[in-house]
VOVOFI-519231 format. One record per residue (C-alpha): y, z, x; residue number from 1. Coordinates in steps of 0.02 Angstrom, whole numbers. Each point is the difference from the previous one (the first is absolute). Layout:
BEGIN
<tipa c2="Y" c3="Z" c1="X" torlo="NUM"/>
...
***
This chain:
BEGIN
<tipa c2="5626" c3="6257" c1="6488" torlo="1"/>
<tipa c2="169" c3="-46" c1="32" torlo="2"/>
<tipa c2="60" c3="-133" c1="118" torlo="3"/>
<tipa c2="156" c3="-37" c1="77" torlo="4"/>
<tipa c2="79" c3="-146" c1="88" torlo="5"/>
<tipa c2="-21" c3="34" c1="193" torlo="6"/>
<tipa c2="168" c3="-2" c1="93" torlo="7"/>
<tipa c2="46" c3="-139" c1="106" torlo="8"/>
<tipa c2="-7" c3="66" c1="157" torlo="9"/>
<tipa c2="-189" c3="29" c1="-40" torlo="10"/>
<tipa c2="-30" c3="-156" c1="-18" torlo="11"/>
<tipa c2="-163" c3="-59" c1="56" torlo="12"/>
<tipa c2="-37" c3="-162" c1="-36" torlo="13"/>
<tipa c2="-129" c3="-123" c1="109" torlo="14"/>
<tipa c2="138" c3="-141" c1="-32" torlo="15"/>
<tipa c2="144" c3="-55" c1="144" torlo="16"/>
<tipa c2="147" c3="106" c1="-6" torlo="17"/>
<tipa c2="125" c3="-95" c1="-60" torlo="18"/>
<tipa c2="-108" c3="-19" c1="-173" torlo="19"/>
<tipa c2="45" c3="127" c1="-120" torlo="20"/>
<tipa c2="-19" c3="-1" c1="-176" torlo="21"/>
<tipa c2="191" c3="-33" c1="-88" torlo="22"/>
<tipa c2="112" c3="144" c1="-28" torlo="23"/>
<tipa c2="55" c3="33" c1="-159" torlo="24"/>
<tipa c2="151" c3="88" c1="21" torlo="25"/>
<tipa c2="134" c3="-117" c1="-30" torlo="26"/>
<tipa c2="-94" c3="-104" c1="-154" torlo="27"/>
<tipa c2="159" c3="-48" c1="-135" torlo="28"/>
<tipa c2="-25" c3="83" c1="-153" torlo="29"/>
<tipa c2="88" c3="-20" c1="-173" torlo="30"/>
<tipa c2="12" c3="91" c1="-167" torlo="31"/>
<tipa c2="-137" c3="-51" c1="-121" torlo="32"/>
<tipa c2="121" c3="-32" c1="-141" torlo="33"/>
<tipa c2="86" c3="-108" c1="81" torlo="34"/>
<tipa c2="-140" c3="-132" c1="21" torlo="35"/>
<tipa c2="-27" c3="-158" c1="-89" torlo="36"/>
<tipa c2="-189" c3="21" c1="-84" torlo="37"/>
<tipa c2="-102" c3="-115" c1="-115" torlo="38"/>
<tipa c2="-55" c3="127" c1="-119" torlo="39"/>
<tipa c2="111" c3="145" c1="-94" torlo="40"/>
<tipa c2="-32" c3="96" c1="-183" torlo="41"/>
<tipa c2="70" c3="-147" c1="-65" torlo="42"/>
<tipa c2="-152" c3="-101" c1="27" torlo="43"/>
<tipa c2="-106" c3="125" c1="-47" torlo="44"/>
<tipa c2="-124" c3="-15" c1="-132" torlo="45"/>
<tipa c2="35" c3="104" c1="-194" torlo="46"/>
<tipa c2="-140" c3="78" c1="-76" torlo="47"/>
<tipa c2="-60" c3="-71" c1="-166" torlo="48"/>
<tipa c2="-9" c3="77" c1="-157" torlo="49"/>
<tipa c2="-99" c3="-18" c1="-121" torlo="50"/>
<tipa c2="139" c3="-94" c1="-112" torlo="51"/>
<tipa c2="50" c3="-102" c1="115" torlo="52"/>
<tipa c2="56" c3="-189" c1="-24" torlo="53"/>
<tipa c2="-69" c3="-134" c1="80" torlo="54"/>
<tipa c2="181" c3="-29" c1="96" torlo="55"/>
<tipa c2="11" c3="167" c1="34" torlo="56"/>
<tipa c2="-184" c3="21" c1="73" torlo="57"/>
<tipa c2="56" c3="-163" c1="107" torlo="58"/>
<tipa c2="165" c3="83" c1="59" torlo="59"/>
<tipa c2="-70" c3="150" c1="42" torlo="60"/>
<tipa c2="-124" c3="-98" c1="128" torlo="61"/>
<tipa c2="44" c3="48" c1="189" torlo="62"/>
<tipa c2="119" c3="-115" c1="71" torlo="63"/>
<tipa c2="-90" c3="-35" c1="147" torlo="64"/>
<tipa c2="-91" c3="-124" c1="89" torlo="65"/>
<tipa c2="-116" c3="-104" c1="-134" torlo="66"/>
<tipa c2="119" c3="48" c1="-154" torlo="67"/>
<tipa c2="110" c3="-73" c1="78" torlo="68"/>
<tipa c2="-82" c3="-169" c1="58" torlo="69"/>
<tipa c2="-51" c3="2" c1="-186" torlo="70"/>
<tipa c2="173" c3="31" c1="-85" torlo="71"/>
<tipa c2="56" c3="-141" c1="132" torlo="72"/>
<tipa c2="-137" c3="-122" c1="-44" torlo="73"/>
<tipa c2="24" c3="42" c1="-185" torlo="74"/>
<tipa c2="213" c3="-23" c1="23" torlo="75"/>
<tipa c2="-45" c3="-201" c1="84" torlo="76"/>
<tipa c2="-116" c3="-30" c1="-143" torlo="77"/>
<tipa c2="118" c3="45" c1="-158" torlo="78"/>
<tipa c2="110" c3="-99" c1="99" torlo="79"/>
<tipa c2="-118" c3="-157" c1="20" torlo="80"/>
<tipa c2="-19" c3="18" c1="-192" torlo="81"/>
<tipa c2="188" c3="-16" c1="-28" torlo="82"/>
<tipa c2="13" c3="-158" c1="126" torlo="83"/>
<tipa c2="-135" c3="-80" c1="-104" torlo="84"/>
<tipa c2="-73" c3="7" c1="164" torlo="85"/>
<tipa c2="-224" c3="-8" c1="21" torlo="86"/>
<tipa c2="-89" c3="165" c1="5" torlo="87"/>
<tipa c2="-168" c3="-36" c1="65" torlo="88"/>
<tipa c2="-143" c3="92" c1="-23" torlo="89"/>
<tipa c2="-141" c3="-28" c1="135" torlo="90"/>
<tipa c2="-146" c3="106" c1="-52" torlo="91"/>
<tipa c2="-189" c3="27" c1="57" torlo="92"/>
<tipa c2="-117" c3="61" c1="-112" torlo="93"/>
<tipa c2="5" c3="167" c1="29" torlo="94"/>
<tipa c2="173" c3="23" c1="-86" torlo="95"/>
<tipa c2="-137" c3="-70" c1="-180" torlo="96"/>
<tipa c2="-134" c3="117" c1="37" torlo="97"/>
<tipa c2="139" c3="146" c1="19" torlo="98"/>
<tipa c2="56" c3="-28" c1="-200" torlo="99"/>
<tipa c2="160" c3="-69" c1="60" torlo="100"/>
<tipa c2="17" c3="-181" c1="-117" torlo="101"/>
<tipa c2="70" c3="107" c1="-149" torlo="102"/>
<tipa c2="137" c3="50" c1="109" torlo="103"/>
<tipa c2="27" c3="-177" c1="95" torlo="104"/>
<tipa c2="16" c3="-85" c1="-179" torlo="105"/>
<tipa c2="127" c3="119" c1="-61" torlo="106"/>
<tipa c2="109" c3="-24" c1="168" torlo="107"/>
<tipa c2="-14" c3="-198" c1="-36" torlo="108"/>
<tipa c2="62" c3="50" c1="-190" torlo="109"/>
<tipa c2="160" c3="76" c1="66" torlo="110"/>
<tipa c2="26" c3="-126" c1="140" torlo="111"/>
<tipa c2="-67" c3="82" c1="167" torlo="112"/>
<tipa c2="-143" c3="-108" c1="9" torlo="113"/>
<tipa c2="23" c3="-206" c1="9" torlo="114"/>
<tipa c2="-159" c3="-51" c1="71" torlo="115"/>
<tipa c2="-146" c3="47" c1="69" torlo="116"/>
<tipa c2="-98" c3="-50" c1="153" torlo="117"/>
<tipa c2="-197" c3="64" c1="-7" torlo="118"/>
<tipa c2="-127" c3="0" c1="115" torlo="119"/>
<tipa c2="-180" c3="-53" c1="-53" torlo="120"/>
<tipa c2="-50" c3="176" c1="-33" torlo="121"/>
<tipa c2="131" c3="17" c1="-142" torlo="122"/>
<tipa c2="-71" c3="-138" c1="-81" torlo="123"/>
<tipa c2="-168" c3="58" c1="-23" torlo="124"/>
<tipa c2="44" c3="170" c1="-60" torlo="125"/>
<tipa c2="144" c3="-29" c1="-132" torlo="126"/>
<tipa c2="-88" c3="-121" c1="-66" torlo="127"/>
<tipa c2="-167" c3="121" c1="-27" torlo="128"/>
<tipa c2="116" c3="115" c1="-67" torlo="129"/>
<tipa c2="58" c3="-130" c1="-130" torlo="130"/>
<tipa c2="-143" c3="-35" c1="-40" torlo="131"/>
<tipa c2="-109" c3="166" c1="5" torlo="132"/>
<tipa c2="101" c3="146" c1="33" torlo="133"/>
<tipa c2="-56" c3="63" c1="161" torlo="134"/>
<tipa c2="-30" c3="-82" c1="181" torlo="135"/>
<tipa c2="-23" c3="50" c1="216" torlo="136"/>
<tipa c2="-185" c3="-25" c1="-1" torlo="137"/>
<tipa c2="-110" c3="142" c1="82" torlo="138"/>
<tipa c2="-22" c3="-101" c1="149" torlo="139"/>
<tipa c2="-132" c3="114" c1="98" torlo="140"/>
<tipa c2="-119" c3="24" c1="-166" torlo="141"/>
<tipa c2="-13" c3="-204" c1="0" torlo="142"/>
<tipa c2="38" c3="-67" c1="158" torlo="143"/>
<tipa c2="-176" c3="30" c1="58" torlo="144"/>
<tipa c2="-107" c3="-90" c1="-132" torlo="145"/>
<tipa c2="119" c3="-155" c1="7" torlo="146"/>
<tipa c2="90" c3="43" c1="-186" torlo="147"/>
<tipa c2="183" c3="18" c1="76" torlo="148"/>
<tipa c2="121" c3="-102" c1="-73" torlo="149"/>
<tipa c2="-116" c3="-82" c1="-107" torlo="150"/>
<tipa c2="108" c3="45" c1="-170" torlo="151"/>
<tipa c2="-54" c3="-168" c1="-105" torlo="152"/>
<tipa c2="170" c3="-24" c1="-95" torlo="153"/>
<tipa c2="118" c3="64" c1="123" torlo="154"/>
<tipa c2="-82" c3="-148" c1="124" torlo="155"/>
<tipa c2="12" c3="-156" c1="-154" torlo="156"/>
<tipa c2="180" c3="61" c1="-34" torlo="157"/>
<tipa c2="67" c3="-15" c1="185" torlo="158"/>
<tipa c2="-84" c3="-132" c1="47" torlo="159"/>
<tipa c2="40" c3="-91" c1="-186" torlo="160"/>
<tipa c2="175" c3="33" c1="35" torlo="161"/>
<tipa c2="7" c3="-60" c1="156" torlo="162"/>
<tipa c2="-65" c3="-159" c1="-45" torlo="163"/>
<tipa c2="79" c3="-37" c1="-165" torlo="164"/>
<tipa c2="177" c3="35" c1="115" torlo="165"/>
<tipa c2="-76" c3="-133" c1="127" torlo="166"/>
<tipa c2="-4" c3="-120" c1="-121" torlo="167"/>
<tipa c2="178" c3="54" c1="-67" torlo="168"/>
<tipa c2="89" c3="0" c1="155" torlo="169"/>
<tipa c2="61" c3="177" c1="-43" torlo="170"/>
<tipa c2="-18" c3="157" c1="118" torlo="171"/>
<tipa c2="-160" c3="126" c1="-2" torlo="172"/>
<tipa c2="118" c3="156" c1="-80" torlo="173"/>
<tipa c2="51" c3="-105" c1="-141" torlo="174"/>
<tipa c2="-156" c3="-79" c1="-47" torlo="175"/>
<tipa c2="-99" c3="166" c1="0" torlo="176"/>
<tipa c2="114" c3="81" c1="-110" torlo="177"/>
<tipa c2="7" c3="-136" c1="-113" torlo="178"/>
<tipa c2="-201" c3="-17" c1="-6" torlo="179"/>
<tipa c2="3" c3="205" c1="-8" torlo="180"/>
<tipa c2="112" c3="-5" c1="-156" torlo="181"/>
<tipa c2="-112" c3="-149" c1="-87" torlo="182"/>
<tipa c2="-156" c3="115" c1="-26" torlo="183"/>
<tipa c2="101" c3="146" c1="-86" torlo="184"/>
<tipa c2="-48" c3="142" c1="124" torlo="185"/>
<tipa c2="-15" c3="144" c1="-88" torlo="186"/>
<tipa c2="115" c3="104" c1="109" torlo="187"/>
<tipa c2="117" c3="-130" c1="28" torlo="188"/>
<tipa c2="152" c3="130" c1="-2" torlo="189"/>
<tipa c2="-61" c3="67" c1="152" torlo="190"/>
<tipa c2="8" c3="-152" c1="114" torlo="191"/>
<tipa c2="135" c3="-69" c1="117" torlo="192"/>
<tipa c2="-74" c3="-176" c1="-16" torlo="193"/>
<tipa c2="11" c3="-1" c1="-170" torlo="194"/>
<tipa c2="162" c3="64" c1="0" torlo="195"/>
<tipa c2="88" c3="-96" c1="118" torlo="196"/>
<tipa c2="-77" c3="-142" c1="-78" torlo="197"/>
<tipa c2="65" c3="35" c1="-165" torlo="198"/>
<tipa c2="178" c3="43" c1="71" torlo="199"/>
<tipa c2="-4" c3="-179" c1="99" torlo="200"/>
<tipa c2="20" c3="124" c1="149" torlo="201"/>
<tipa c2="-57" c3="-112" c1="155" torlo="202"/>
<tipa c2="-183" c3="95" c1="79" torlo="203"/>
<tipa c2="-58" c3="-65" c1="149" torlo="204"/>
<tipa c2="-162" c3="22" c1="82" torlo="205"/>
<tipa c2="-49" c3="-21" c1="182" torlo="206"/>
<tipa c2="-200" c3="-28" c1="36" torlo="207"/>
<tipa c2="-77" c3="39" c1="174" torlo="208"/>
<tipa c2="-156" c3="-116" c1="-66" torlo="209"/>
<tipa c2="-153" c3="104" c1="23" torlo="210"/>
<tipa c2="83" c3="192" c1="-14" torlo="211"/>
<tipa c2="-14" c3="-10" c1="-202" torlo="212"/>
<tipa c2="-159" c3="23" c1="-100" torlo="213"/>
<tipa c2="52" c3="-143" c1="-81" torlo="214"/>
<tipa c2="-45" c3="-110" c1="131" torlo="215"/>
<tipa c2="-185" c3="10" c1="-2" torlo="216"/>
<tipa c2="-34" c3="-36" c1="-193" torlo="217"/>
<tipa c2="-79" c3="-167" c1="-29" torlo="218"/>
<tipa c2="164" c3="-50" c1="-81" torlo="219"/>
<tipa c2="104" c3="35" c1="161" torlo="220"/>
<tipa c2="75" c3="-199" c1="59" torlo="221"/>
<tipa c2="92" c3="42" c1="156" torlo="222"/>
<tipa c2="119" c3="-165" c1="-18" torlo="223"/>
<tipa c2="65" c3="79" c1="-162" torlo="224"/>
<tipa c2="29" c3="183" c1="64" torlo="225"/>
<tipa c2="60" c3="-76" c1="162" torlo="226"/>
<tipa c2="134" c3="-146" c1="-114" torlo="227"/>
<tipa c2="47" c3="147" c1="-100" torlo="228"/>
<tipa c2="35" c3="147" c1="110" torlo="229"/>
<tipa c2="103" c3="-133" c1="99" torlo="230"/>
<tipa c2="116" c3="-46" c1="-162" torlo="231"/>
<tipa c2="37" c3="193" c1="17" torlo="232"/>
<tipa c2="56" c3="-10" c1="160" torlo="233"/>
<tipa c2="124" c3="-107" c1="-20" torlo="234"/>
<tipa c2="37" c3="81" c1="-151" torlo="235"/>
<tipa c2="43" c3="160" c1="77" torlo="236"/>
<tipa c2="84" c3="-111" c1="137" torlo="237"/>
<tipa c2="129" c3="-42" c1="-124" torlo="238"/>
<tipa c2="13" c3="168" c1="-68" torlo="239"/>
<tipa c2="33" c3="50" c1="187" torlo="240"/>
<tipa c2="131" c3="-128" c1="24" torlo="241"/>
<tipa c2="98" c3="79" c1="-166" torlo="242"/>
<tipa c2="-1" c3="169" c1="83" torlo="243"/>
<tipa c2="149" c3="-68" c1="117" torlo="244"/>
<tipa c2="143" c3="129" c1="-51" torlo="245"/>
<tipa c2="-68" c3="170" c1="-66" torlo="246"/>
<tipa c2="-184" c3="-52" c1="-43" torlo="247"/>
<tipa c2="-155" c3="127" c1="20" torlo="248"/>
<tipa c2="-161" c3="2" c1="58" torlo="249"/>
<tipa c2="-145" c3="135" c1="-5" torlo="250"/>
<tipa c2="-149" c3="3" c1="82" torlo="251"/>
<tipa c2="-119" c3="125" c1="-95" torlo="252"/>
<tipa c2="-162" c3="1" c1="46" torlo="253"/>
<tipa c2="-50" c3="-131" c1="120" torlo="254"/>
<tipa c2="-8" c3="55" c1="176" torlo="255"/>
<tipa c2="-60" c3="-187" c1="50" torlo="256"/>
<tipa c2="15" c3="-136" c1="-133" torlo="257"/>
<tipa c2="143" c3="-7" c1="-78" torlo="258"/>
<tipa c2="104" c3="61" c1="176" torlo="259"/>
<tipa c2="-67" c3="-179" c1="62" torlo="260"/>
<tipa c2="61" c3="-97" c1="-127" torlo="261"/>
<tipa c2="167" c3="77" c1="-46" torlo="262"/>
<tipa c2="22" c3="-42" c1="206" torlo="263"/>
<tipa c2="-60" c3="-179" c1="-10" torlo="264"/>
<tipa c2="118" c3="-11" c1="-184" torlo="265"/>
<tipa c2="153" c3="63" c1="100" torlo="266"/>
<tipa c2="-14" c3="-124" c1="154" torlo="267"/>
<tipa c2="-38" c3="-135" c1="-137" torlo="268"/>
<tipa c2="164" c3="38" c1="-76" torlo="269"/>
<tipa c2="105" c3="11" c1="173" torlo="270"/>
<tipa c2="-98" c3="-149" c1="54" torlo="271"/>
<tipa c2="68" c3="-123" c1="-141" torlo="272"/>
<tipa c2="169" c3="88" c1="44" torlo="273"/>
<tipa c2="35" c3="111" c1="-153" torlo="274"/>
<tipa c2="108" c3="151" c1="62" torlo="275"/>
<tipa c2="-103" c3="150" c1="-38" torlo="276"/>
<tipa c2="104" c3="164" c1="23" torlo="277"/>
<tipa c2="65" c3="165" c1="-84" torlo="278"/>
<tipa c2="-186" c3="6" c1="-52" torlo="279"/>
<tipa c2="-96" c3="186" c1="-15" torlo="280"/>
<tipa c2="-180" c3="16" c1="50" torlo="281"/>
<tipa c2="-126" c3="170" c1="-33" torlo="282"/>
<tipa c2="-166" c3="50" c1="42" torlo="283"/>
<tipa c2="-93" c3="144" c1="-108" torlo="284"/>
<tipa c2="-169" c3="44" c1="62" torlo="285"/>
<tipa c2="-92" c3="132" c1="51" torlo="286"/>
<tipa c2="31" c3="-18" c1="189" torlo="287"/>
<tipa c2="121" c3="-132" c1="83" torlo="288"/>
<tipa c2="-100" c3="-144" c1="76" torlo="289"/>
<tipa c2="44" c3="-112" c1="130" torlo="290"/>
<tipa c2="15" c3="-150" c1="-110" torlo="291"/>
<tipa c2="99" c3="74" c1="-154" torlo="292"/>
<tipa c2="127" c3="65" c1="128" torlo="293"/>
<tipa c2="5" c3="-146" c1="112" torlo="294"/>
<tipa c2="-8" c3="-144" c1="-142" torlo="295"/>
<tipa c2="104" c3="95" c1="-139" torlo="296"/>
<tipa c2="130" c3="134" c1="59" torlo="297"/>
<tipa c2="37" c3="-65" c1="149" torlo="298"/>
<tipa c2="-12" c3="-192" c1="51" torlo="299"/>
<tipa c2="58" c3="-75" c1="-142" torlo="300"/>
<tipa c2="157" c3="127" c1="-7" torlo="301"/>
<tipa c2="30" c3="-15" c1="183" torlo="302"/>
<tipa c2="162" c3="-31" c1="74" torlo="303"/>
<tipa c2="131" c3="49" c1="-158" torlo="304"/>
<tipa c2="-97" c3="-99" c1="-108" torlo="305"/>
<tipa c2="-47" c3="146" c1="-122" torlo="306"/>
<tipa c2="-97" c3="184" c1="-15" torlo="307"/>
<tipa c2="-154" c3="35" c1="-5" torlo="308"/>
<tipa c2="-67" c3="167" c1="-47" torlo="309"/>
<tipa c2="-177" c3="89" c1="32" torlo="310"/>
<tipa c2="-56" c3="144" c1="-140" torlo="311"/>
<tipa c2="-184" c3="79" c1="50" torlo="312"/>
<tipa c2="-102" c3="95" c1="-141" torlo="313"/>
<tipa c2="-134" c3="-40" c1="-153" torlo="314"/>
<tipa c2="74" c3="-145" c1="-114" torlo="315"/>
<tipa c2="-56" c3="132" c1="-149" torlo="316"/>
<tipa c2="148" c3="96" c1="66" torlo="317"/>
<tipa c2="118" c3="-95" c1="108" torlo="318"/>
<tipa c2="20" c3="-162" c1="-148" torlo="319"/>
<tipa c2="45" c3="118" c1="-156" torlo="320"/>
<tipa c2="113" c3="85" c1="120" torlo="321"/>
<tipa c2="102" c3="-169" c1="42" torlo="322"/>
<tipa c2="-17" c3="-40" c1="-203" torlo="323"/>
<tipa c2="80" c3="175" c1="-36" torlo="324"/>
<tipa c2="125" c3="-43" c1="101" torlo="325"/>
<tipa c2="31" c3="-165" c1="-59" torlo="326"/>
<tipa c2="1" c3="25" c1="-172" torlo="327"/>
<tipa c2="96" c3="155" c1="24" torlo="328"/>
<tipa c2="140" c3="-69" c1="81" torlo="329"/>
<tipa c2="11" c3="-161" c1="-124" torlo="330"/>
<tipa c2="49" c3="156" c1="-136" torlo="331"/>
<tipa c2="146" c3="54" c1="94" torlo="332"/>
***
């Protein structure tokens, strides 16, 4: 069947009179080449052979949309590098579990990682990768019979750490790397505590007391985890405050924790009036939440005071993506 628009003059509509659906007749029109768009071959993606390089794979990437957030992020962090400037990496424990550390400590090698700010979760499983090779518990096969979290020398090495750092005055990062390294873990090559550690590359870790497994062993002394964790916040503080001029931050990870207290370190900064500007914020994650958005790419960048960026996907793909990038461009 075949229908046609009914003239005007037939026209039947319930409505007043003098409401008529717009004419069309006189709508400006212009030639589509002559238009400003945001996408031509040019951006286009190349197809990959077989052969290809590693820049050439990365070239031939669609310029478009993500790519480009990434080349941008990627362009503010070679340049952080070159102004001596921190690149801080603030990671959940997801970004362990995915095999990611390998990649983290060869960034920190070439100079695109300075420091590291963990929540709890990263704690636990680096260092039961350290120590055993594997890690991320089957929580639903142990959960019911009470045996979650109960790993017996994951729970004396946290909690050890923790209060050994206590009594030292240091921060929670830095003493669980140090008491990581002193029993020789077997797969000590594999962990970003250990690493960082080794490299006298600053780790900080930031508790929410009770979320860790940690924190039920019989070892677990609140005032320690509490004295220690706080050390690392004004560790990162300071960190924070050196960002002033072309520093980075990332937030990888942590949809809640570490959103809170890179917010709390930047008001800390402004409050003791240290300028804090021309300063670059990201959030990877699977979805953008409220508080990554809000607390990372936007607030503390607000009003000309940096750029903050916002890259969605798995860390298994979107982090060796940025480290292509990065280490690509350093060989130009």
């Amino acid at each position: 069947m075949i229908y046609c628009a009914a003239p005007l003059a037939l026209y039947m509509s319930v409505y007043d009179d003098n409401l008529r659906p717009l004419e069309l007749n006189n709508v400006k029109t212009y030639p589509l080449a002559s238009r400003r768009s945001k996408v031509s071959l040019n951006d286009f993606a190349k197809p990959i052979e077989a052969e290809s390089s590693l820049k050439e794979f990365l070239a031939g990437l669609p310029n478009i949309l993500a790519v480009q957030t990434l080349r941008q992020l990627a362009a503010r962090i070679h340049r952080a590098r070159e102004l001596h400037k921190p690149i801080i990496w603030g990671i959940g424990g997801h970004v362990i579990k995915t095999g990611l550390a390998p990649l983290m400590i060869d960034l920190m090698k070439r100079g695109f990682l300075t420091a590291v700010a963990a929540n709890g979760s990263v704690l636990v499983h680096d260092a039961e990768i350290a120590m055993v090779g594997s890690t991320s518990e089957d929580v639903d096969a142990t959960l019911g019979e009470g045996g979650f979290g109960g790993a017996d020398e994951t729970g004396k090495l946290l909690n050890r750490a923790a209060q050994e750092g206590a009594n030292e005055n240091i921060g929670l990062g830095e003493a669980t790397g140090r008491a990581l390294l002193a029993i020789n873990p077997r797969h000590a090559d594999y962990s970003l505590l250990c690493a960082t550690y080794e490299a006298r590359v600053p780790f900080t870790a930031h508790l929410t007391i009770g979320g860790d497994i940690g924190h039920f062993h019989p070892q677990a002394d609140g005032a320690a985890l509490g004295a220690t964790t706080h050390t690392d916040f004004r560790l990162l503080a300071e960190m924070v405050r050196r960002m002033d001029g072309g520093g980075v931050y990332l937030n990888i990870g942590s949809a809640v924790t570490l959103p809170e207290v890179f917010l709390k370190a930047v008001t800390l900064v402004r409050n003791l009036g240290h300028p804090l500007t021309d300063i670059t914020t990201a959030n990877f994650d699977f979805i953008q939440s409220y508080r990554p958005l809000t607390n990372v790419v936007r607030r503390p960048t607000a009003n000309g005071a940096g750029q903050g960026y916002s890259i969605t996907g798995h860390h298994e793909l979107t982090l060796p993506l940025l480290a292509a990038e990065l280490v690509s461009g350093s060989e130009k």
